[in-house]
C-alpha angles and dihedrals in degrees: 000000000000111000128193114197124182143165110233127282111262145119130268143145103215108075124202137165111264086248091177084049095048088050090055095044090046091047089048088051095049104050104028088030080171095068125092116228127190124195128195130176103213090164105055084043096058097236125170120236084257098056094053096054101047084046088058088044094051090058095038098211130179107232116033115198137193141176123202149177128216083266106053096027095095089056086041084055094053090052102048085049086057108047087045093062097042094043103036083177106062129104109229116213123184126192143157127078112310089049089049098053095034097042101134095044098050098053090049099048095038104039090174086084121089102187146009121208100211128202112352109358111198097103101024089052093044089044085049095055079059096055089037081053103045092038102243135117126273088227086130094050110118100224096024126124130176140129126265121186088349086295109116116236123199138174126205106249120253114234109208106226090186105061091166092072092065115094116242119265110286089236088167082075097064107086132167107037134072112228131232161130123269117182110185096335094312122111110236095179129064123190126357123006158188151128136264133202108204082165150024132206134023133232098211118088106210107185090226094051123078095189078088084067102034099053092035088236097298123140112194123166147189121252124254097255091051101053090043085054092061095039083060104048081050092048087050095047086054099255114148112173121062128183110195100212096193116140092241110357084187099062097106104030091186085062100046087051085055089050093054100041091059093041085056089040089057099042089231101156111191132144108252130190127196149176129224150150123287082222095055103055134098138163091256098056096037088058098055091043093058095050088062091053115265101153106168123037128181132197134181113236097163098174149042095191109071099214086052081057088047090051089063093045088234096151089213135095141221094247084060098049077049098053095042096054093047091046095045094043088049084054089055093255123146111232133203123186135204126212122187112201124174089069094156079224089057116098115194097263090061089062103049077048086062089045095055096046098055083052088052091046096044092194111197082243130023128197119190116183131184104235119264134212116215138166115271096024120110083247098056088045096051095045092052088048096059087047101254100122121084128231100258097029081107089081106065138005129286131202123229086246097064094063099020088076092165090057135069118298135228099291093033094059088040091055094057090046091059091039085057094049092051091050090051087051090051097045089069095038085079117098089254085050093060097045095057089049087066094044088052083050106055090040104042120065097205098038081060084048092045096051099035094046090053099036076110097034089103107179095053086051096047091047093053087038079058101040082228118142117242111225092258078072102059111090109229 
């Protein structure tokens, strides 16, 4: 069989491999090496709903599959429709979050889909090319969903406990598009780039987070040999930028010292960038980190007012986040922070806390997102169950201010975004900002790349000269 898999067609500026797509298309390879298997990034390339499917079309494949979020899944949808009705034969196949936590209501709204991988797809997709083969329904698939007969069939997921056991991504299958990471308009990776996973899951339950629900609260990681072995195909191939995309790298801090041990043991030097858990840090761990090479670190603080925290649920508090950054910045690390406002249980007073947190941490990179609602997430659930989600807000996302009607709305909360990034700008245009700037920079190989690449970037100096947010910082 011929099979075209995509992510969906978007815009970003912060291109990164399709790493869940590559796993797919390296487990499919592996076991039906007779299969072809096509694999195209719409969605780093900046294509329109219109552009990928003629692109499907164009190849005329047997099996068509997309993965999707809340946010993309409307344009994922378009192009599914399309392609339906210009290749009648083929077989359509959606994945990712947003298909795995609206099944039912996918397949019922958009009949044109045959079946929905839910939860990890390397095996069920793989299981699913056999039926599609023999002819027979997937009924016994652990993680598929369709409609037969206009009853709805569904399979429990199947979570994968050995990751090792997985082959690597098939990165020689992305073509077309050089990699990186953009942070507010700035490039923070030089040469060549891409992204890991050393674990999946995660055990927290942030309200605002739906991996809780998606990975049914398991954490489950690769060992430390397995996920070296990788760093250095990659090293050897010339890569030289690596962001780890795991949930929360730190969880188990005996692991990561063993990471990074064998990292130092096989002279692989490469830049690589984590994130972990303000309650999961320490000195000790952030310096050998930083030997082997992790260079940036973000954490999501989210808060200065502890109930807000409690609100989502975080298990962590501000004198933590406090504690981590300043750990992680006095190892040479560069550090990036997220804040969360809009929270229905934040008063204004809790925000300009924030603010002025953010202005006392002085974090080397600030977010600050306006809370979403989106479907599989505790918020959502507690919002639909008091009646507040409509009956078609699963398709697409939803912002905190268009059912918190009491609270701030839209430009109110955008106006205190951009009040918190101005406050993160002037608290390093002080004379120990700056200081600090030049200390980062002598111990941090890519704060020196980052500097030096956009001393002639002119319009992102002159936006942090000016203390002024790029359009990349305004929340939409």
């Amino acid at each position: 069989m011929k099979i075209f898999l995509s992510t969906p067609p978007g815009r970003t500026t912060e291109r990164w491999p399709p790493l869940g797509l590559l796993y797919i298309a390296a487990s499919v390879k592996q076991q039906r090496g007779q299969d072809v298997v096509v694999v195209e990034d719409a969605f780093c390339k900046n294509w329109s709903p219109a552009q990928l499917a003629d692109a499907i079309v164009r190849e005329r494949p047997d099996v068509v599959g997309l993965n999707c979020s809340t946010h993309t899944f409307m344009d994922a949808a378009r192009v599914l429709e399309d392609v339906a009705e210009k290749l009648p034969g083929a077989t359509i196949v959606l994945g990712g979050y947003h298909a795995t936590l609206a099944t039912e209501q996918i397949l019922r709204g958009y009949p044109f889909i045959d079946y929905i991988v839910c939860g990890e797809g390397e095996r069920s997709f793989v299981a699913l090319l056999g039926c599609l083969e023999r002819g027979a329904r997937p009924a016994g698939v652990p993680g598929i969903s369709y409609l037969d007969g206009g009853a709805f069939v569904s399979t429990e997921p199947e979570l994968i406990d050995d990751l090792d056991v997985l082959p690597f991504p098939d990165r020689s299958m992305l073509h077309g598009l050089e990699y990186g990471y953009v942070f507010q308009g700035i490039p923070l990776t030089f040469g060549q780039f891409t992204t890991m996973c050393t674990s999946r899951g995660c055990a927290y339950d942030c309200s605002y987070c739906s991996c809780a629900t998606f990975s049914k609260r398991r954490w489950r990681y690769r060992s430390a040999e397995n996920v070296v072995d990788e760093l250095e195909q990659l090293y050897r191939a010339g890569y030289q930028s690596v962001v780890l995309i795991d949930d929360n790298f730190t969880q188990r801090p005996d692991r990561v010292e063993k990471i990074c041990d064998l990292i130092v043991a096989r002279g692989i030097r490469m830049k690589l960038y984590c994130e972990g858990r303000v309650n999961q840090a320490s000195v000790a761990l952030f310096r050998k980190m930083k030997a082997a090479g992790f260079e940036v670190i973000y954490f999501g603080a989210e808060s200065a007012s502890e109930h807000v925290l409690d609100f989502y649920r975080k298990r962590a508090t501000p004198a933590q986040a406090q504690q981590a950054v300043a750990d992680a910045k006095r190892c040479g690390m560069l550090v990036i922070t997220s804040f969360i406002i809009g929270a229905p249980v934040e008063s204004p007073d809790d925000v300009r806390r924030t603010i002025g947190f953010i202005r006392e941490l002085r974090p080397h990179g600030v977010q600050l997102n306006v809370l979403d609602v989106l479907v599989g997430t505790p918020i959502w659930r507690d919002m639909a169950q008091a009646g507040q989600i409509g009956p078609d807000d699963w398709k697409t996302n939803h912002r905190i201010y268009e059912y918190n009607r009491a609270g701030p709305g839209r430009e109110a909360l955008e106006a205190m975004a951009a009040e918190g990034y101005n406050a993160f700008i002037s608290a390093w245009k002080t004379p120990s900002g700056v200081a600090e700037l030049a200390r980062l920079i002598a111990k941090n190989s890519v704060a020196r790349e980052v500097f030096f690449h956009n001393v002639l970037n002119v319009r992102a100096l002159a936006a942090i000269a000016k203390g002024i947010d790029t359009p990349a910082n305004v929340p939409k």
